[in-house]
N, C-alpha and C positions, 0 to 999 in steps of 0.2 A: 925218697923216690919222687919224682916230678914229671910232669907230662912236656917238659921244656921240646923233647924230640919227638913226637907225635906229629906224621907228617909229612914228615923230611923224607925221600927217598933214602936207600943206603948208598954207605958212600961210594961203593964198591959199580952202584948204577951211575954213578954221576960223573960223566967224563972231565978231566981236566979244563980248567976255566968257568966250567958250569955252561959251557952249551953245548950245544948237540951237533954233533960231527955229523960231515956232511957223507953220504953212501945213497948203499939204494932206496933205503926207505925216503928220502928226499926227490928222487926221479919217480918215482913209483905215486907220491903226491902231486905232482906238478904233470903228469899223463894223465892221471886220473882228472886233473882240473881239467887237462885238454879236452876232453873224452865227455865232461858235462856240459863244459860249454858248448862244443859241437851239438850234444843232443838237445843240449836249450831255445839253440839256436836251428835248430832242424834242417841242420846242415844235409843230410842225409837226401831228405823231401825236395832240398833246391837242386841237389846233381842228378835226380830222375828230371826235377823240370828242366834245367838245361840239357838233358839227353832229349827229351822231347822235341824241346827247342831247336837240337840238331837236326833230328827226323824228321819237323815240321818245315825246316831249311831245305833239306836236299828232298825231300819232297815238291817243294814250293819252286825250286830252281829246275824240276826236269821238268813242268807244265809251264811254266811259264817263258814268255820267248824273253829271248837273250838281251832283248835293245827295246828302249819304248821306260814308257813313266812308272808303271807298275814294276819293270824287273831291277826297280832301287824303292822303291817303295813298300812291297810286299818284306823282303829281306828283311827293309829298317822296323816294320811291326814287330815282326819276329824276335830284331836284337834289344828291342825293347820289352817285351816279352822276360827275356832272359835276365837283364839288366834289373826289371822288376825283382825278379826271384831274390836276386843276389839281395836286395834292399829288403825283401822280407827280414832276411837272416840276420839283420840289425835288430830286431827287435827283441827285447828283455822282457822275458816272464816276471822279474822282479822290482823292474823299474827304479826309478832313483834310489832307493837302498842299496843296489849295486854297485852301486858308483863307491861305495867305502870300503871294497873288499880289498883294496891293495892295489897295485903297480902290476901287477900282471897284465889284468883287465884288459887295458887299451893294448898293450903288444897284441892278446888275443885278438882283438877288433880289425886292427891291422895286418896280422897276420891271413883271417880266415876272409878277410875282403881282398887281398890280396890273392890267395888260392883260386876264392870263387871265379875271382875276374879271369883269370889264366884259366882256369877249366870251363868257362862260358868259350873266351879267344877258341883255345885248343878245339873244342866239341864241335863248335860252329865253322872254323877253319876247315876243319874235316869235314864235314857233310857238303859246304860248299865247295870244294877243292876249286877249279879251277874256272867253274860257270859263273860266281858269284859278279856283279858288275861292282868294278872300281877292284876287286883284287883284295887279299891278304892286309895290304896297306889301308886302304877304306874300312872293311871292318876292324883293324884293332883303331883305328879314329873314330868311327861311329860307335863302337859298343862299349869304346871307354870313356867319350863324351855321356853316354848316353846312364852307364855306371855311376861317373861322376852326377848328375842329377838325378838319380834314383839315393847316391846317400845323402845329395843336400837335405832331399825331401824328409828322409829317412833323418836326419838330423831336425828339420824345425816340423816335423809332422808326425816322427815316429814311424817305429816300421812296418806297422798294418796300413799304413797310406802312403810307402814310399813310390807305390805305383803312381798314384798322380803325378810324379816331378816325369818320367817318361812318358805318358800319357799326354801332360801338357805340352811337353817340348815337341812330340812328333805331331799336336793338332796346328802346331805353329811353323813345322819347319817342311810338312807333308805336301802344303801347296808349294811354299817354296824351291821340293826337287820341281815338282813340275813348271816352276817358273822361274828354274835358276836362278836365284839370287846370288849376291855375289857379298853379301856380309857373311865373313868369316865365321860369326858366332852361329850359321843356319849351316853347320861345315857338311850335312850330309847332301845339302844342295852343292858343293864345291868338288872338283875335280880329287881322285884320290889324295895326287901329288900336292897338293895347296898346302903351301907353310903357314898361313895363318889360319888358315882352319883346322890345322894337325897342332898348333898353339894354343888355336882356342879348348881345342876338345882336352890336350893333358891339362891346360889349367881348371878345367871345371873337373878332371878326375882325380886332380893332386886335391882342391879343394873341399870334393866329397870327399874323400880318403882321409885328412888332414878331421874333418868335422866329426866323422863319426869314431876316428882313433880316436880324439881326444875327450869329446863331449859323449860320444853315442847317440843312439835313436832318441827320441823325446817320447817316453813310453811310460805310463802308470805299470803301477803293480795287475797280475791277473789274476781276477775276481772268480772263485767258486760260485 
């Protein structure tokens, strides 16, 4: 007698080839992943704040008069605001030990920055309907310009500061609405229709998007 099989599953459990067919316990892992990372990421906390966000919008639009400096100013707080939230949800409870858990990871990143941004568009869309100044077209260029620097930040600062990248870009571009400028990269001072400022705003939201799918937020581990 020898202990040679001690160990070994039977053979009877061990499916041809020796791995594990693919069913429902394979979806049933990969929801369950979906399902942590959402709660890691307090996905949840950011679409009450972007619901806010909308309330605090169509609020903001029926006091405030329709033409003048304030009614694209007030707005642009707000999608800033929102665009903050979204760059919270970059941030990892786990911090760079994260980064070796697999190929999933970044799809996750991309995927749930991609959601957040369409359910910020969508929420805000709706509570502005038709009062908002520049239109439908203005804010998905403001609030995706404004996305796109909320994950640069969220990339070299991490996602408990990715509020400063919105923060600094509206202290820079706020006099701007009121003194028109006409550099594309200040695009919320530019007419809705502007092609170089609807240029400039997808390439800073491809490049946030591009930074935090691939890299992520710059984030330590969280300390009890």
């Amino acid at each position: 007698m020898t202990a040679a099989g001690i160990g070994r599953p039977a053979p009877e459990l061990v499916p041809d080839g020796g791995t594990r067919p693919p069913g429902p316990g394979r979806a049933l892992t990969g929801l369950r992943l979906v399902r942590l990372y959402l709660a890691s990421r307090r996905v949840l906390a950011c679409l009450l704040v972007l619901a806010a966000c909308a309330v605090a919008l169509r609020t903001a639009l029926h006091w405030l008069p329709r033409t003048g400096t304030f009614s694209r100013q007030i707005p642009l707080i707000i999608e800033a605001g929102a665009a903050a939230a979204i760059g919270v949800t970059t941030r990892s409870p786990f911090g760079e030990p994260e980064r070796a858990t697999g190929v999933r990871l970044p799809v996750l990143r991309l995927g749930v920055s991609l959601a957040l941004a369409g359910a910020a568009l969508g929420a805000l869309a709706a509570a502005a309907s038709a009062h908002l100044a520049g239109g439908t077209v203005g804010l998905l260029r403001d609030l995706g310009g404004l996305t796109g620097v909320t994950l640069l930040a969220a990339a070299a600062l991490g996602g408990a500061l990715a509020w400063v990248g919105p923060i600094g870009y509206l202290a820079v571009t706020l006099p701007a609405v009121a003194g028109h400028w006409t550099s594309p990269w200040a695009w919320p001072a530019r007419p809705p229709h502007d092609r170089g400022a609807a240029i400039c705003a997808a390439l800073v939201f491809a490049a946030g998007l591009a930074a935090v799918t691939l890299r992520g937020a710059r984030d330590a581990p969280a300390r009890e």
